[in-house]
C-alpha positions as CSV (number, residue, x, y, z in Angstrom):
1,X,-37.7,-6.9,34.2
2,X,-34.2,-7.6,34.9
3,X,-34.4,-10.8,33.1
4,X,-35.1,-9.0,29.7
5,X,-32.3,-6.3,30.6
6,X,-29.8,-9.1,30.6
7,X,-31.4,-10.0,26.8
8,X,-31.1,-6.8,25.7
9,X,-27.4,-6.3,27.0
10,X,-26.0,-9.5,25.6
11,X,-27.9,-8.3,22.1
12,X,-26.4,-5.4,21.9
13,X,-22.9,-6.4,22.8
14,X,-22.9,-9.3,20.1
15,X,-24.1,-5.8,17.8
16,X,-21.5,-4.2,19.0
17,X,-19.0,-6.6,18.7
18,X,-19.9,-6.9,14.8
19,X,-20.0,-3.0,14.4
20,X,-16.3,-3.1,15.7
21,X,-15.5,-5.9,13.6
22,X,-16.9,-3.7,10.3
23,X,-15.2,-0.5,11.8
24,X,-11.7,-2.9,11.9
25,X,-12.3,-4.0,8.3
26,X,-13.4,-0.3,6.8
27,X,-10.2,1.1,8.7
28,X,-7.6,-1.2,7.6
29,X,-9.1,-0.4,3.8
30,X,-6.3,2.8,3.2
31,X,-3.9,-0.1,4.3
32,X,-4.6,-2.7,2.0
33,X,-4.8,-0.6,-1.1
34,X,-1.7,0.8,-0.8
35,X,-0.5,-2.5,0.2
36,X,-2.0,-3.6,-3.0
37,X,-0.6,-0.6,-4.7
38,X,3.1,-1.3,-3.9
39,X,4.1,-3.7,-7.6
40,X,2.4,-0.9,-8.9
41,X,4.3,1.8,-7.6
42,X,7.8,-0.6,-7.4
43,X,7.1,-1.3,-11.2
44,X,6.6,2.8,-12.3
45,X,9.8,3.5,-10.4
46,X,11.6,0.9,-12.8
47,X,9.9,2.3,-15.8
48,X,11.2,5.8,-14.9
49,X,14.5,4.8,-14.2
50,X,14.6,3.1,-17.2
51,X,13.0,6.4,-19.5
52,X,15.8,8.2,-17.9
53,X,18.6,6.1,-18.7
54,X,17.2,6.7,-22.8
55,X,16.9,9.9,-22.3
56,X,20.6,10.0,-20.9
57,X,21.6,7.7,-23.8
58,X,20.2,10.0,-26.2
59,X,21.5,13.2,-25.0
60,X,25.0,11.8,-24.7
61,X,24.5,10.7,-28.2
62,X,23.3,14.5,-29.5
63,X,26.4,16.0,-27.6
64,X,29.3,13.2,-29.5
65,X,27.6,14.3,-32.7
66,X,27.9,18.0,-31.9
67,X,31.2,17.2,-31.2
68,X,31.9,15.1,-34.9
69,X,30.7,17.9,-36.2
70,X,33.1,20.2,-34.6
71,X,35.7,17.5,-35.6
72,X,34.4,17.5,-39.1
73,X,34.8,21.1,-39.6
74,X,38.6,21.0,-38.1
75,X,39.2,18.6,-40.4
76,X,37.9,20.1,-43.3
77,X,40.3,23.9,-42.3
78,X,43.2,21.5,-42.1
79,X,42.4,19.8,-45.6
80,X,41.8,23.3,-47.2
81,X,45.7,24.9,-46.0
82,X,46.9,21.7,-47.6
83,X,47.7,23.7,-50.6
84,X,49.6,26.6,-48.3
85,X,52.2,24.0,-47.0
86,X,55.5,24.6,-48.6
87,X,57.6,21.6,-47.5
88,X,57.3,18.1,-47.1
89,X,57.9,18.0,-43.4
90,X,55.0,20.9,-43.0
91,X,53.4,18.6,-44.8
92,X,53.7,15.3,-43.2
93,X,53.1,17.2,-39.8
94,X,49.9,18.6,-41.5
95,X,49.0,14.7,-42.5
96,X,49.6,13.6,-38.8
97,X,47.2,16.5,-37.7
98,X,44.6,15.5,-39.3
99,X,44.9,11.5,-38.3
100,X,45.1,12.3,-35.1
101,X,41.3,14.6,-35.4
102,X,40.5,11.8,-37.2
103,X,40.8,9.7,-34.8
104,X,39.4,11.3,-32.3
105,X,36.2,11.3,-34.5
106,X,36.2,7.5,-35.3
107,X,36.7,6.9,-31.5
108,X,33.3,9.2,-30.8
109,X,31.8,7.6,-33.9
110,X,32.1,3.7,-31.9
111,X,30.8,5.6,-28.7
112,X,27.6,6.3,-31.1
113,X,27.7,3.3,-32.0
114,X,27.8,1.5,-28.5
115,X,24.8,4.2,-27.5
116,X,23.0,3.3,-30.2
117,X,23.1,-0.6,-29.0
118,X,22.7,0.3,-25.5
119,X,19.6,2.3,-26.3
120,X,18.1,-0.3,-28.6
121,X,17.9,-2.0,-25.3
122,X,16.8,0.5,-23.0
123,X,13.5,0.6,-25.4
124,X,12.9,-3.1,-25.4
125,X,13.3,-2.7,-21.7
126,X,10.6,-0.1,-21.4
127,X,8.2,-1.6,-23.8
128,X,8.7,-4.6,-21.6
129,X,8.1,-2.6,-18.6
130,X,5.4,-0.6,-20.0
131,X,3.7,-4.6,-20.3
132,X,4.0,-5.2,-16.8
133,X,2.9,-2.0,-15.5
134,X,0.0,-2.7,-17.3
135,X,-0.5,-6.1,-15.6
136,X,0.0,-4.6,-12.7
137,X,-2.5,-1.5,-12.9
138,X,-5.1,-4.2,-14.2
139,X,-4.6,-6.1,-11.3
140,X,-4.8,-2.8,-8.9
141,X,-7.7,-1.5,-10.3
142,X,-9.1,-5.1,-9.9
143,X,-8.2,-5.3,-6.1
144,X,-9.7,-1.4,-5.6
145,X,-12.9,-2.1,-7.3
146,X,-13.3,-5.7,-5.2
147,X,-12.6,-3.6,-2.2
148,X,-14.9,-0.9,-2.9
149,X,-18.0,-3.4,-3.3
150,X,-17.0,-5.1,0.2
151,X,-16.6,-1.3,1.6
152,X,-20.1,-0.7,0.2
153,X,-21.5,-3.6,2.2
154,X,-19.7,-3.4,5.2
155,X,-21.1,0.3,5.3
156,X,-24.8,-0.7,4.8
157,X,-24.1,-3.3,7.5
158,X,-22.9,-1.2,9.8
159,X,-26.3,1.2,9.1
160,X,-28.6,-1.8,9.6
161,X,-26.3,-2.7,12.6
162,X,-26.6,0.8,14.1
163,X,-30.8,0.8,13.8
164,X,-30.9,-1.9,15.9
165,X,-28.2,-0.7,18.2
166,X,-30.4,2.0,18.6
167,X,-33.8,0.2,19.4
168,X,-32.2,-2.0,21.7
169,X,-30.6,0.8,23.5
170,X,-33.6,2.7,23.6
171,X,-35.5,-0.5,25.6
172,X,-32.3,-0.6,28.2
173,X,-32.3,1.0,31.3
174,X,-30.4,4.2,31.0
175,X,-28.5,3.9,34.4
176,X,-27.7,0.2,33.2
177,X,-26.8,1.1,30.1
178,X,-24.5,3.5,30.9
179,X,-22.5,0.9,33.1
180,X,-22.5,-1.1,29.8
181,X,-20.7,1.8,27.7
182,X,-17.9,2.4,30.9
183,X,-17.4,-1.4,30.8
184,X,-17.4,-1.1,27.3
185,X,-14.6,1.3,27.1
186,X,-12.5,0.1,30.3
187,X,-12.4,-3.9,29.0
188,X,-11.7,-3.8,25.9
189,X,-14.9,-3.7,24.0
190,X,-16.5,-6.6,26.1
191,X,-18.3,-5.6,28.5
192,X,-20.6,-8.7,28.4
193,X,-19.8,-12.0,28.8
194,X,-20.6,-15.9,29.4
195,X,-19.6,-17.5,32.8
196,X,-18.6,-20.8,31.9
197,X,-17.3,-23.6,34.5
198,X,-17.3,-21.2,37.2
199,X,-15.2,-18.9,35.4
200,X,-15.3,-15.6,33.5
201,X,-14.2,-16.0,30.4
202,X,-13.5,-12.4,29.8
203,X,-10.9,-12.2,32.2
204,X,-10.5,-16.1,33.0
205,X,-11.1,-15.6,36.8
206,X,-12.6,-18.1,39.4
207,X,-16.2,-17.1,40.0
208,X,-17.3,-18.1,43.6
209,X,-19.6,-21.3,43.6
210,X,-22.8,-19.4,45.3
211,X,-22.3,-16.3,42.8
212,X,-22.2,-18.8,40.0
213,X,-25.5,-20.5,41.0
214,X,-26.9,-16.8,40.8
215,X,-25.4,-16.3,37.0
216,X,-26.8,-19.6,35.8
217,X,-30.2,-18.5,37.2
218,X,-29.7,-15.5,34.2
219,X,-32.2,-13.5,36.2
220,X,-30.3,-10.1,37.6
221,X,-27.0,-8.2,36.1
222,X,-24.3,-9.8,38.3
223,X,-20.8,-8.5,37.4
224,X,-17.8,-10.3,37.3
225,X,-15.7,-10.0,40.8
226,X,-12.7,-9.5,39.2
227,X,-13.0,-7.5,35.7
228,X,-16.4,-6.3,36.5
229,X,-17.6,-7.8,33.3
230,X,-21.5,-8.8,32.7
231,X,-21.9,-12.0,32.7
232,X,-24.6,-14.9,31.8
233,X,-24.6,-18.5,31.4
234,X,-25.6,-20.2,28.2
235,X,-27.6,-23.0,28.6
236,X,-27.7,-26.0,26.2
């Protein structure tokens, strides 16, 4: 009977307007984890950034004390021809020398110094990163494993959705349902729909009085004039 074709059609487009409505949800998953992922990701990036400003720290700090210890060694030559200078203005030019190397060592001996402070920082910085990266994987792996339990139940919806998709569609007319599925793809994954007040409320058209009498009668497939939709009246 045409009567129960009209059943079955409305069924199966309220199934398959859930079974879209799952497919939107499992699809916009990848989105939301990576969404989720982002502090995570942002807050590795700092951590890095941070590990490689040490690591710059330290090996500035091994090249200054290669460099003392060039300076050291200068210094000690210079002390040892001491003995070989024979007059007093060799020898305060000698003395001047070896001030100025001197210097040059005390002045990479405060750049140590400043390194050392400025990596003394850049390791409470990453054990203060390290903290929040942890926070924030927690909190990630939290999110994943929520999403994973709704992705598991979405999916066995979507099976229990699909077996009755299929015994509906098995009890539909085939010519009648294949008019569903172009309808289906054509209007925008309604292809059934209530008439309401003389109108369509797929597409929002005036439905002729005499054709609206028919729908309300909810006894043949009568499509919409305009969209072509199938429609139905509810009754209260």
């Amino acid at each position: 009977m045409v009567k129960e074709e009209l059943e079955h059609l409305k069924e199966l487009q309220q199934i398959d307007s859930k079974i879209l409505e799952k497919k939107h949800f499992t699809d916009k998953i990848p989105s939301r984890i990576s969404k989720a992922e982002l502090p995570l990701r942002e807050s590795q990036a700092a951590l890095d950034k941070i590990k490689h400003k040490q690591d710059t720290l330290e090996k500035s700090k091994r090249d200054k004390e290669r460099e003392i210890d060039v300076i050291n060694e200068k210094i000690n030559k210079l002390k040892s021809r001491i003995a070989d200078i024979k007059t007093n203005k060799e020898y305060q030019a000698h003395l001047k020398e070896i001030e100025s190397v001197e210097k040059d060592r005390y002045s990479l001996e405060d750049g140590i110094l400043i390194i050392m402070e400025e990596t003394d920082a850049a390791l409470k910085e990453i054990e203060s990163q390290n903290a929040k990266l942890r926070t924030d994987k927690n909190k990630t792996d939290e999110f994943k494993k929520k999403l994973e339990i709704e992705m598991s139940e979405a999916e066995k919806e979507l099976q229990s959705l699909n077996e009755k998709r299929d015994r509906i569609v098995n009890a539909i007319d085939k010519e009648i349902y294949n008019q569903y599925m172009i309808l289906i793809e054509s209007c925008n994954a309604l292809a059934v729909t209530e008439a309401k007040g003389e109108i369509c409320l797929g597409c929002n058209m005036n439905i002729p009085p005499q054709l609206f009498v028919e729908i309300k009668k909810n006894e043949e497939i009568i499509n919409c004039p305009q969209c072509r939709r199938i429609l139905y009246f509810k009754n209260t």
